[in-house]
C-alpha positions as CSV (number, residue, x, y, z in Angstrom):
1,X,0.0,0.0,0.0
2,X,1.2,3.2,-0.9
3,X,1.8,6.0,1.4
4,X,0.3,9.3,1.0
5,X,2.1,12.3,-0.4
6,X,2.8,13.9,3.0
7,X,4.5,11.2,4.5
8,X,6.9,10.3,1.3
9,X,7.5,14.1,1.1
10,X,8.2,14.6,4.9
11,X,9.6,10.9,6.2
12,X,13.1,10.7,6.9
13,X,15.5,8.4,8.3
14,X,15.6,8.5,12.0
15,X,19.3,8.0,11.8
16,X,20.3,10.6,8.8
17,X,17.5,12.9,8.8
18,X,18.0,11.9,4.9
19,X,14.8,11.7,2.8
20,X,13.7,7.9,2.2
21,X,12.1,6.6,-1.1
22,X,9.9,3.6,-1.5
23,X,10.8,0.6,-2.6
24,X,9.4,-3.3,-3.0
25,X,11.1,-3.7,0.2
26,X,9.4,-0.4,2.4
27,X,11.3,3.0,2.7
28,X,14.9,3.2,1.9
29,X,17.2,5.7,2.7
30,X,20.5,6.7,0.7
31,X,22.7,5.0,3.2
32,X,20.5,1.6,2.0
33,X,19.1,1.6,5.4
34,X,15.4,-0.3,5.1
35,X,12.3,0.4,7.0
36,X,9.6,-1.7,6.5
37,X,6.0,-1.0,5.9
38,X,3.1,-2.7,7.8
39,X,-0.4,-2.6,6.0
40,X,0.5,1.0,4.8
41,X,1.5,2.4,8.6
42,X,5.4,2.7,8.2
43,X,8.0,1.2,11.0
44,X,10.8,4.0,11.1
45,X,12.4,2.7,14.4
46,X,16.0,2.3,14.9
47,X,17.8,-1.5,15.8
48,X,21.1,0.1,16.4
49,X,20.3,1.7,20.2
50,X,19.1,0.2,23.3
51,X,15.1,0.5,23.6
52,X,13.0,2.7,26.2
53,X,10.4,0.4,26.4
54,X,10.1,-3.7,24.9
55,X,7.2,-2.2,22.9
56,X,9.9,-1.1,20.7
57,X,12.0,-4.7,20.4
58,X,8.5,-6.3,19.5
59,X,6.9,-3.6,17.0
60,X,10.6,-4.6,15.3
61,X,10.5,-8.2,15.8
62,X,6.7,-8.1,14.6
63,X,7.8,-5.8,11.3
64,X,10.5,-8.6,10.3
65,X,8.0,-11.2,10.7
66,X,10.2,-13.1,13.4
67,X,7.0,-12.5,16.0
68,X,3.5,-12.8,15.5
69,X,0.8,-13.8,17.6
70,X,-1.3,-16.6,15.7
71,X,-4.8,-15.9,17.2
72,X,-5.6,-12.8,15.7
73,X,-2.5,-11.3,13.6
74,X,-4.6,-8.7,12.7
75,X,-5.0,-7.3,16.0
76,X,-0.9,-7.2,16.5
77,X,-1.2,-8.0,19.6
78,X,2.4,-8.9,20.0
79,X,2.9,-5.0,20.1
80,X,0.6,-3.9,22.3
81,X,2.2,-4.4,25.8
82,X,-1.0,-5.6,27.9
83,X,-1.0,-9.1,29.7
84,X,-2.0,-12.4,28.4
85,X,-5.1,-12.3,30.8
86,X,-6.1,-8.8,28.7
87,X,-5.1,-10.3,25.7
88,X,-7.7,-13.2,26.0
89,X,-10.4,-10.3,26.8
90,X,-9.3,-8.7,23.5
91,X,-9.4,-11.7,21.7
92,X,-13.2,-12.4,23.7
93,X,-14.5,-8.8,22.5
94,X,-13.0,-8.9,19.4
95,X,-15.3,-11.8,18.7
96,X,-18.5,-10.3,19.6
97,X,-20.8,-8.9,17.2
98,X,-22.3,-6.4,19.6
99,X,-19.0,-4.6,20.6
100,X,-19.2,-0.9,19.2
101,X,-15.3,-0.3,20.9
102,X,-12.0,-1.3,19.4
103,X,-11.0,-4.7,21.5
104,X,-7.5,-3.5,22.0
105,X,-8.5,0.0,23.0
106,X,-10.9,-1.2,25.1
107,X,-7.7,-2.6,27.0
108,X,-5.4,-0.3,26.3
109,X,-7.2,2.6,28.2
110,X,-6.1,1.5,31.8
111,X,-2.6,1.8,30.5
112,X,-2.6,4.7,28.1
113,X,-4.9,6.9,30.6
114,X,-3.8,6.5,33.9
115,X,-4.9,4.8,36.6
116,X,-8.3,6.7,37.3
117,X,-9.8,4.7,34.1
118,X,-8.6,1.3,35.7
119,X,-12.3,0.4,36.1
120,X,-13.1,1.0,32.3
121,X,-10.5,-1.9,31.2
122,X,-12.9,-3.7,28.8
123,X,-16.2,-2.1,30.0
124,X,-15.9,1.1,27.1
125,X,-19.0,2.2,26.2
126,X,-17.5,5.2,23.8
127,X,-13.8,6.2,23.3
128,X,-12.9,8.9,25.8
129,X,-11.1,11.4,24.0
130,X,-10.5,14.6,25.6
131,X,-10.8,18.6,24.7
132,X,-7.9,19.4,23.2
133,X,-6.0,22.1,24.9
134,X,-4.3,24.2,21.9
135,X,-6.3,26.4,19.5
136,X,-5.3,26.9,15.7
137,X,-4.2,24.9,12.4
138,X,-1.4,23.5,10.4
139,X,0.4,20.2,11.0
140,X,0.9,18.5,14.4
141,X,2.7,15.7,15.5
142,X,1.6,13.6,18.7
143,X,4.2,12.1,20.4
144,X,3.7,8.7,22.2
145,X,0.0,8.6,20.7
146,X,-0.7,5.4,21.2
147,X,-4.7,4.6,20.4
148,X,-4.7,8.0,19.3
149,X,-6.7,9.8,21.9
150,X,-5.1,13.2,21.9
151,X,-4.2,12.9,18.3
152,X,-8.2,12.7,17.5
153,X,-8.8,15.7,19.5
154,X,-6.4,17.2,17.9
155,X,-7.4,16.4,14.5
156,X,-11.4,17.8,15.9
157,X,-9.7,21.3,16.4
158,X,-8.9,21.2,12.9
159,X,-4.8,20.0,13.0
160,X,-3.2,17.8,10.7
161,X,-2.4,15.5,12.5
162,X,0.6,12.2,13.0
163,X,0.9,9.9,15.7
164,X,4.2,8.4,16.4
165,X,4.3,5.6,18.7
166,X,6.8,2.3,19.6
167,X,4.1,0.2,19.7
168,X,2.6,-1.1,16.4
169,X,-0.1,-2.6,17.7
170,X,-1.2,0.5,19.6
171,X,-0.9,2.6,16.1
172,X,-3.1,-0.3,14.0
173,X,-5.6,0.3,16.8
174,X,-5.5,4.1,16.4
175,X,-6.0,3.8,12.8
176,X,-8.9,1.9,13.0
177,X,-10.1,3.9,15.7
178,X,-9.8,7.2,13.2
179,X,-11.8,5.2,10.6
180,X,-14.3,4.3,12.4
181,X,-15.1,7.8,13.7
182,X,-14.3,8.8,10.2
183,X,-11.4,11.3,10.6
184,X,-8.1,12.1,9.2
185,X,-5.1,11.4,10.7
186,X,-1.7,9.9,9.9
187,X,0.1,7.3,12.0
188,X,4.0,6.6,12.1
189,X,5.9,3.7,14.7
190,X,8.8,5.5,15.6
191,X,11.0,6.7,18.7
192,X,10.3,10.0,20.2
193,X,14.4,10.4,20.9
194,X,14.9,9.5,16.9
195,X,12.5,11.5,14.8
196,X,11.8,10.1,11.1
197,X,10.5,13.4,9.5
198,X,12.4,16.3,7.8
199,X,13.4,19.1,9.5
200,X,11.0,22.2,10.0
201,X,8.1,19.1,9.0
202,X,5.2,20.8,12.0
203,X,3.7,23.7,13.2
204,X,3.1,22.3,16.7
205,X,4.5,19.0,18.7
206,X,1.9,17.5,21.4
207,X,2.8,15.3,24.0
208,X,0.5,13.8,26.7
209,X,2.3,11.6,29.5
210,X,5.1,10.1,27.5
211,X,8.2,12.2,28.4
212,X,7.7,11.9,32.2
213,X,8.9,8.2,31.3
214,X,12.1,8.9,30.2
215,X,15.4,9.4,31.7
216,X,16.5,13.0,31.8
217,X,19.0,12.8,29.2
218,X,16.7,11.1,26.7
219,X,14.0,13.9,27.3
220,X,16.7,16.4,26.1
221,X,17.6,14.5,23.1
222,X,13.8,14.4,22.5
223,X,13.2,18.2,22.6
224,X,16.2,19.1,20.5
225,X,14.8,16.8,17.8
226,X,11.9,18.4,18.4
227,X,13.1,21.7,18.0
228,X,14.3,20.7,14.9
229,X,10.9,19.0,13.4
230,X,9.7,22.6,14.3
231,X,9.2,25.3,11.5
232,X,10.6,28.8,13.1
233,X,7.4,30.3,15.4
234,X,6.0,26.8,16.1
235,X,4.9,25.7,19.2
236,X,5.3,22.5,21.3
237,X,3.4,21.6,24.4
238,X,4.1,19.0,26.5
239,X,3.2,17.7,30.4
240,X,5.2,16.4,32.4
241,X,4.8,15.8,36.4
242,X,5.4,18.3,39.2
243,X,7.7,17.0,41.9
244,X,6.2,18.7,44.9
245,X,2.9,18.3,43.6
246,X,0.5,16.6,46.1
247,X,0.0,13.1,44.4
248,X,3.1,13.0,43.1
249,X,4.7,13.7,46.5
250,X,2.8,10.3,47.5
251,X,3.8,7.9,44.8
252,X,7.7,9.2,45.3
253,X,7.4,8.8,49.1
254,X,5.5,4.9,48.0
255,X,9.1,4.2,45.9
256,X,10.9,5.6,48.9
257,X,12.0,8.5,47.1
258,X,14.3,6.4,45.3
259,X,15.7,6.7,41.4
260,X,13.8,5.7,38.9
261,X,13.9,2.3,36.9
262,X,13.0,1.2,33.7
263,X,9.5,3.0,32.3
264,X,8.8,4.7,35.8
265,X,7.8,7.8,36.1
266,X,10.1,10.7,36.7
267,X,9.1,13.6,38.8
268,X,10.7,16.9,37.8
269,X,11.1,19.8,39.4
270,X,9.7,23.2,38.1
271,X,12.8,25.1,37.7
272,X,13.9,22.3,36.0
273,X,11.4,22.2,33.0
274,X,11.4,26.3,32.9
275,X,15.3,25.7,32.2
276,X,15.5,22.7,30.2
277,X,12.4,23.1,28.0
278,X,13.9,26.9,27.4
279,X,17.4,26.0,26.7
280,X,16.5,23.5,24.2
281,X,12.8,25.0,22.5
282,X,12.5,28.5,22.9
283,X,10.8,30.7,25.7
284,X,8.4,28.3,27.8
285,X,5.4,28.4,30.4
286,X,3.9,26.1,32.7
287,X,0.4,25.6,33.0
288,X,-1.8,23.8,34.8
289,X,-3.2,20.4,33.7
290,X,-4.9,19.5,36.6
291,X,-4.3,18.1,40.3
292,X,-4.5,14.8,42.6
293,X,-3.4,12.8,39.6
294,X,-2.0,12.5,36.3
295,X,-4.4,12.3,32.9
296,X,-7.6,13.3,34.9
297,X,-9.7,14.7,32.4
298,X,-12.8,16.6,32.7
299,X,-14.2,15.3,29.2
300,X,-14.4,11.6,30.6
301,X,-16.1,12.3,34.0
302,X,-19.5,11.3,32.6
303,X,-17.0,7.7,32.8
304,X,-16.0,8.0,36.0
305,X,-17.6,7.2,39.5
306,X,-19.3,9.6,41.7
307,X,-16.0,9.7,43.8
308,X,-13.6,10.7,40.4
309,X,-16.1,13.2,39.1
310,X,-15.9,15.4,42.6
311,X,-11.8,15.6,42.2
312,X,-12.4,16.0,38.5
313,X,-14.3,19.1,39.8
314,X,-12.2,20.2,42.5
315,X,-9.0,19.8,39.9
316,X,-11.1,22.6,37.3
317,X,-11.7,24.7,40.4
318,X,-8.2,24.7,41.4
319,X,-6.6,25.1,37.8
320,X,-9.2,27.7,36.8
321,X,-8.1,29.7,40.2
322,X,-4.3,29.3,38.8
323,X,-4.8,31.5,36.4
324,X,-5.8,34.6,39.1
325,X,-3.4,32.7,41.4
326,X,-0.2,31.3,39.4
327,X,1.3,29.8,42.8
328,X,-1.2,27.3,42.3
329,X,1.1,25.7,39.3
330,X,3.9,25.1,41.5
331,X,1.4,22.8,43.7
332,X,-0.3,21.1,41.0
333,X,0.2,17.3,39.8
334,X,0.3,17.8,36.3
335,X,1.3,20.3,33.9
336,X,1.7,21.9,30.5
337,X,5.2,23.3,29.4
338,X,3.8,25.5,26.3
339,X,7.1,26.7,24.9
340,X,8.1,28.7,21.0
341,X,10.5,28.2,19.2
342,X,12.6,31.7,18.3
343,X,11.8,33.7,14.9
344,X,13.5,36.2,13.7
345,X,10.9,36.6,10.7
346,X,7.4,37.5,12.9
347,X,5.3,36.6,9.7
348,X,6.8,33.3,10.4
349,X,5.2,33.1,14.0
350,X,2.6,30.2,13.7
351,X,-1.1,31.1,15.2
352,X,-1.4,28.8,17.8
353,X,-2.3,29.2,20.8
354,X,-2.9,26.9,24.5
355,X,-6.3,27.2,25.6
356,X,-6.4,25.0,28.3
């Protein structure tokens, strides 16, 4: 299947930056360097550099053909990073006629929204995907999209949207997801740290509990590749955890405050994201997201129990008070880092804008 003319035009090697051209074998780049392509959804993930996360090793593994789960290769659930116990659910919905949800998303959602939506692991009765908190147009790439929530809401507001995501299976289920809602949006299995589009390829980057995963250093790698994906003026936002703030606080103090292994989450401190996100993006501001938890959204509390829908609305209170009260921000669980990168052209300056 052939890709569409703003992937072939904006695609390029995650180790070069070089443009890639198709071939019978995928997408090749002048170095000969081969990336295959699944179903039309291309696999531009390097083999050459240790993994954050074995989503990664089997999206690869799964793209060779070396690993694929028999019962329902369609599904790829070999890619998807849920346990056998959820995979036989998937594989139980998938086989029902009366199912409306996508099987895998259905048990994806615990995982990909935090732990708050626990209770909705295979019990979705519509996909929650939230309000979108930046305003405007032009082309926007989700990092770590995995089913595509935020990506959808992006592409509602009117972006163009890609998703990039480790996890193939994750992506197939995003793009059946967008074509069963019936909206546009591209997907592309890659590593955050090792971009595979052009330089100056977006108008805007979006993140939504992906970097908080990742070791310090690896964050920095991923905003100066960000930075460089960006057209002068564009705009990234991206949330990340607040060390001191209240929930956060608890789950360090649960880990006895120790460092960080493997896919954990890593708590930063303000000052820290004010200096890294504006050494390496452009001038940047923290906003709130919300508090007493990370992902809480206020679109999905007609999902949630009575219990989750009065911190829902105790987390707008507090977040809408921030804005009178910005010491607020430096309490709060979650936030945005809405940052710009420099212009020196002003007609350059993209019209986007955080709303949230």
């Amino acid at each position: 299947m052939s890709l569409d003319n703003w992937l072939l035009q904006n695609l390029a090697c995650p180790r070069t930056h070089a443009p890639l051209s198709e071939s019978g074998a995928g997408l090749v780049s002048p170095t000969g360097a081969v990336y295959p392509v699944m179903e039309g959804l291309p696999v531009l993930l390097r083999d050459d550099v240790e993994q954050t996360i074995g989503l990664a090793r089997a999206s690869l593994e799964r793209a060779s053909g070396r690993l694929i789960d028999r019962r329902a290769p369609e599904l790829f659930l070999e890619s998807v990073g849920i346990s056998e116990e959820e995979k036989a659910g998937v594989l139980n919905l998938a086989q029902r006629s009366d199912n409306l949800i996508d099987p895998v998303v259905s048990y994806l959602v615990g995982a990909t929204n935090g732990i708050a939506y626990k209770h909705l692991i295979g019990r979705l009765t519509h996909y929650p995907i939230p309000s979108f908190p930046l305003e405007g147009s032009g082309q926007l790439l989700d990092l770590g999209c995995s089913w595509g929530r935020w990506a959808l809401a992006a592409a509602k507001r009117g972006f163009e949207v890609v998703g990039l995501d480790p996890s193939l299976g994750a992506l197939m289920a995003a793009r059946r997801v967008s074509r069963s809602l019936k909206m546009n949006a591209r997907y592309v299995c890659g590593d955050a740290r090792f971009l595979p589009f052009r330089d100056r390829s977006f108008d805007a980057v979006f993140s939504y509990s992906v970097l908080q995963h990742l070791s310090e250093t690896d964050v920095e790698v991923t905003l100066q590749d960000v930075a460089r994906v960006l057209r002068p003026g564009g705009v990234s936002l991206i949330q990340m955890p607040n060390r001191i703030g209240l929930r956060c606080l608890y789950h360090q103090a649960r880990r006895g405050f120790r460092t960080p292994r493997e896919f954990e989450v890593r708590y930063w401190s303000m000052r820290t994201l004010h200096e890294t996100f504006g050494r390496l993006l452009g001038e940047s501001t923290a906003f709130v997201d919300c508090f007493f938890g990370l992902g809480l959204q206020k679109a999905d509390s007609d999902l949630m129990p009575m219990s989750h829908r009065a911190l829902i609305g105790l987390s707008e209170f507090l977040k809408g008070l921030s804005k009178d009260l910005p010491v607020l921000t430096k309490v709060a669980d979650s936030v945005f880092v809405f940052s710009r990168k420099s212009c020196n052209n002003r007609q350059l300056v993209a019209s986007i804008a955080f709303t949230g």
